[in-house]
C-alpha positions as CSV (number, residue, x, y, z in Angstrom):
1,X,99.8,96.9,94.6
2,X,101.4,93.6,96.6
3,X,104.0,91.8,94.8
4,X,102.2,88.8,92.8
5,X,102.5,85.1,94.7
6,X,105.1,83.2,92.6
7,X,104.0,79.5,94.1
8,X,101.0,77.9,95.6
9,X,103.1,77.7,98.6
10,X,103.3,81.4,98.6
11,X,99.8,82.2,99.4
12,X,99.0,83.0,102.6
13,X,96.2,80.9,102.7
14,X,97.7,78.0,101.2
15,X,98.3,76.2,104.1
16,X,94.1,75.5,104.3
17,X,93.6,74.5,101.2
18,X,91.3,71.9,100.4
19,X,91.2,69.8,96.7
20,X,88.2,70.8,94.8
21,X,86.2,67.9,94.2
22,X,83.1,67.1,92.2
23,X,82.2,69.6,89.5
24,X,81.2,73.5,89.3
25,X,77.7,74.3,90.4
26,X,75.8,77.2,89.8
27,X,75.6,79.4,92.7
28,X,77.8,77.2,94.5
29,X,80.5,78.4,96.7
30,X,84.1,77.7,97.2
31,X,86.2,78.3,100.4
32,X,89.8,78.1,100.3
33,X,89.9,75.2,98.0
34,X,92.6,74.6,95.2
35,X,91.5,73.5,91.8
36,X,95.2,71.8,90.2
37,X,95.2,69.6,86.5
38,X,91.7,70.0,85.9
39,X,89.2,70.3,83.0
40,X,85.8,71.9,82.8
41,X,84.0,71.8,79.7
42,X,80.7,73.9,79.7
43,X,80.7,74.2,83.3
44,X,77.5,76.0,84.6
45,X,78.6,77.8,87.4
46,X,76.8,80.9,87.1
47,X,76.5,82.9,90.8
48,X,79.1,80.9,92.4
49,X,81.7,82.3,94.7
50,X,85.2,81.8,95.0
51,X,87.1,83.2,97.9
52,X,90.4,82.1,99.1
53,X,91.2,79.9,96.0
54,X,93.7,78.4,93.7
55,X,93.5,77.3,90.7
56,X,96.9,75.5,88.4
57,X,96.9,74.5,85.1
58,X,93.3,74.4,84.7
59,X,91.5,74.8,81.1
60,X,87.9,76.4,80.8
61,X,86.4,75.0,77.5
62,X,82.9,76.9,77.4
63,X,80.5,77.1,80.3
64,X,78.8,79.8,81.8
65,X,80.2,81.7,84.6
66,X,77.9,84.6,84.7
67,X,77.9,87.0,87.7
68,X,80.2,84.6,89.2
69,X,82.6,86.1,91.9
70,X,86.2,85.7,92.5
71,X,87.7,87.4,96.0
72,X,91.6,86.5,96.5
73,X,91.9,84.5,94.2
74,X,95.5,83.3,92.3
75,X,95.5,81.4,88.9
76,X,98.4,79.7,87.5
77,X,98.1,78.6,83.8
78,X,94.7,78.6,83.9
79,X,93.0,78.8,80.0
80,X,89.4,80.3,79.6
81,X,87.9,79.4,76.0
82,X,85.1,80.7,75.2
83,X,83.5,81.2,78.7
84,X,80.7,83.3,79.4
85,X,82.4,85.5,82.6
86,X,79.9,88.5,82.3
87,X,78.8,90.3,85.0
88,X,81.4,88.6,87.2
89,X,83.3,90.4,90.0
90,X,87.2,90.0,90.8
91,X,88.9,91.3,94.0
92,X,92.3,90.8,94.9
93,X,92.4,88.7,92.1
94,X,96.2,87.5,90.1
95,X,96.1,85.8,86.9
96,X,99.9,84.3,85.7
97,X,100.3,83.0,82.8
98,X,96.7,82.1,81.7
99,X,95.2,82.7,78.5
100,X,91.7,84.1,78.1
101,X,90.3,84.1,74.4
102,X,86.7,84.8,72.8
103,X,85.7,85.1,76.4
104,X,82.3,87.5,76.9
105,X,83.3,89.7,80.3
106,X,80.7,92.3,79.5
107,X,79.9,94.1,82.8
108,X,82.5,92.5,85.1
109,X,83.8,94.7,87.8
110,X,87.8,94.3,88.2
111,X,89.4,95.6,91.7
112,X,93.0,95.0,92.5
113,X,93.5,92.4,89.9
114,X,96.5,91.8,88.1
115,X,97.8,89.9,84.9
116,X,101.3,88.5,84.7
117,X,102.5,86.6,81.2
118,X,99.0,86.6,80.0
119,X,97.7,86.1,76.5
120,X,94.4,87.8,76.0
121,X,92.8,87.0,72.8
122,X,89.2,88.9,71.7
123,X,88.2,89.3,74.9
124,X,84.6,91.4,75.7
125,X,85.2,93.9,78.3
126,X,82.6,96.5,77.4
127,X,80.7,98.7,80.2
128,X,83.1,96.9,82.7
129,X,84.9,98.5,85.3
130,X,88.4,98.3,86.2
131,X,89.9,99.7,89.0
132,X,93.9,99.2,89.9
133,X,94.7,97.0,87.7
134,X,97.8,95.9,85.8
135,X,98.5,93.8,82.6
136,X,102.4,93.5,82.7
137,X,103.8,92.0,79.9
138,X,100.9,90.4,78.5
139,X,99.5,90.4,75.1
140,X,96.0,92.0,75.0
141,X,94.8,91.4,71.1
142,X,91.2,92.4,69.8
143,X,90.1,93.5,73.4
144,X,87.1,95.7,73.5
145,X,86.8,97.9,76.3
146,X,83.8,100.0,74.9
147,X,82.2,102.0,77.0
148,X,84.0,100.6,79.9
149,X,85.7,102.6,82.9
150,X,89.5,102.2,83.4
151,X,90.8,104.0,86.9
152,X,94.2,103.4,87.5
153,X,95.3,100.4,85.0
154,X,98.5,100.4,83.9
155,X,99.9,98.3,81.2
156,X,104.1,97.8,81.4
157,X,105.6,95.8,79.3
158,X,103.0,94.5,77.3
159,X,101.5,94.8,73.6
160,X,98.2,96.3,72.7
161,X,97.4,95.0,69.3
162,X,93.8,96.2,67.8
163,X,92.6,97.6,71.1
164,X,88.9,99.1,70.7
165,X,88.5,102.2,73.1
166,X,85.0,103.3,71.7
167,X,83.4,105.2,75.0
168,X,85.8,104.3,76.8
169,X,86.5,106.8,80.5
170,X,90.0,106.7,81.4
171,X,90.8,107.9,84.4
172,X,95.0,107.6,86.0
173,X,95.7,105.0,83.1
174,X,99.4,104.5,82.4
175,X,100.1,103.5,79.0
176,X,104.0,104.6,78.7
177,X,105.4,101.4,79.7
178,X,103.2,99.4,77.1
179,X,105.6,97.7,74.4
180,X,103.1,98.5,71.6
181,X,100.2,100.8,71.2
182,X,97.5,99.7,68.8
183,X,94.5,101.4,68.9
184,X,91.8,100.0,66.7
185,X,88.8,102.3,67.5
186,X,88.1,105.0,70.0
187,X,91.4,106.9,70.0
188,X,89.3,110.0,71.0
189,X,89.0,107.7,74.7
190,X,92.7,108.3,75.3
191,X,91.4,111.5,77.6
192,X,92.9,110.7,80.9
193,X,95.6,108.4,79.8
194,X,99.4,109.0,79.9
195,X,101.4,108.1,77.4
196,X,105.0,108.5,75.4
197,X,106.4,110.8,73.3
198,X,107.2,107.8,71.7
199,X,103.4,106.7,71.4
200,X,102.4,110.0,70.6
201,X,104.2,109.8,66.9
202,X,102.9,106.2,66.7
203,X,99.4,107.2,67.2
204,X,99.5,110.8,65.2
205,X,98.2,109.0,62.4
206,X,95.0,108.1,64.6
207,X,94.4,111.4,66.5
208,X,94.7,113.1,62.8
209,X,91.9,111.1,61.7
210,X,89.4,111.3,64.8
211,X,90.0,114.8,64.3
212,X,89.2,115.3,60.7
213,X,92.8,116.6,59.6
214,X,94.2,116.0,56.7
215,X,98.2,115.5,57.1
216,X,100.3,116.2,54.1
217,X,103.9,116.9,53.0
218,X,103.6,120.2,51.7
């Protein structure tokens, strides 16, 4: 995976960008524009495309986003709150230091995406799919990948705190550089995951139970 675009002047589109003006419309689409020190609260911009686009300390307060689709697309300190983003679709996709909390991602298809410095807070990830993707060091708390398809993620560096797993298929999914395990559901889902020996002891506790076996001292 490409090394992640530190700048806005480090994009190779950068040069054409355009400012975003007006507000987010549903099914609207957006060609290399940049979106820099702006709010949207309860923006309805389901269907809408974004391809070639930055977006800089923005905040998402609400709004539906649904099915919405985002192709090469770098966000710096961006904040979703709340947003509906299920269904959506993310392609060459980086997200640096955002935050993304109680956000419903439900369905949403992930390719080539990665997460740098990101704070992700009860985020709904069930029946996505996620292919080559990396969370490095992030915080991923309450996430819920139920039923959801992981090929090729890998997590270095950051903390999985209460991580539900329940159905989960993980395929080529790196968990030994993770700087905390936490598994709150679904440990059985760890089939086709590699992990520590580290991890391993941390998790006995949670195998043992999915298992049915009863662990004791003598």
């Amino acid at each position: 995976m490409p090394a992640v675009p530190r700048e806005l002047a480090d994009l190779p589109y950068a040069g054409h960008l355009e400012p975003l003006r007006g507000e987010l419309e549903t099914e609207g689409v957006y060609d290399t524009v940049h979106a820099g020190e702006r709010e949207f609260v309860d923006a309805r911009a389901g269907g809408a495309r974004f391809v070639e686009c930055a977006f800089t300390s923005v905040a998402f307060e609400g709004g539906l986003m649904r099915r919405a689709r985002f192709t090469d697309v770098w966000c710096h300190t961006v904040r979703w709150v709340g947003t509906d983003l299920a269904e959506s679709g993310w392609m060459d996709a980086s997200v640096v230091s955002g935050m993304l909390a109680g956000v419903q991602a439900f369905g949403a298809t992930l390719r080539r995406v990665t997460f740098s410095h990101c704070k992700l807070d009860s985020v709904n990830w069930r029946s996505a799919a996620l292919r080559e993707v990396s969370f490095t060091d992030c915080l991923l708390r309450d996430v819920d990948f139920g039923e959801a398809t992981l090929t090729d993620v890998s997590f270095p560096g950051s903390t999985l705190d209460g991580v539900r797993l329940r159905g989960a298929r993980l395929s080529k999914v790196d968990l030994r550089g993770a700087a905390a395990l936490g598994v709150a559901d679904g440990v059985e889902a760890l089939r086709g995951a590699t992990i520590d020996h580290g991890q391993l002891f941390d998790l006995a506790p949670a195998f043992a139970q999915a298992l049915g076996v009863t662990v004791t001292s003598r």
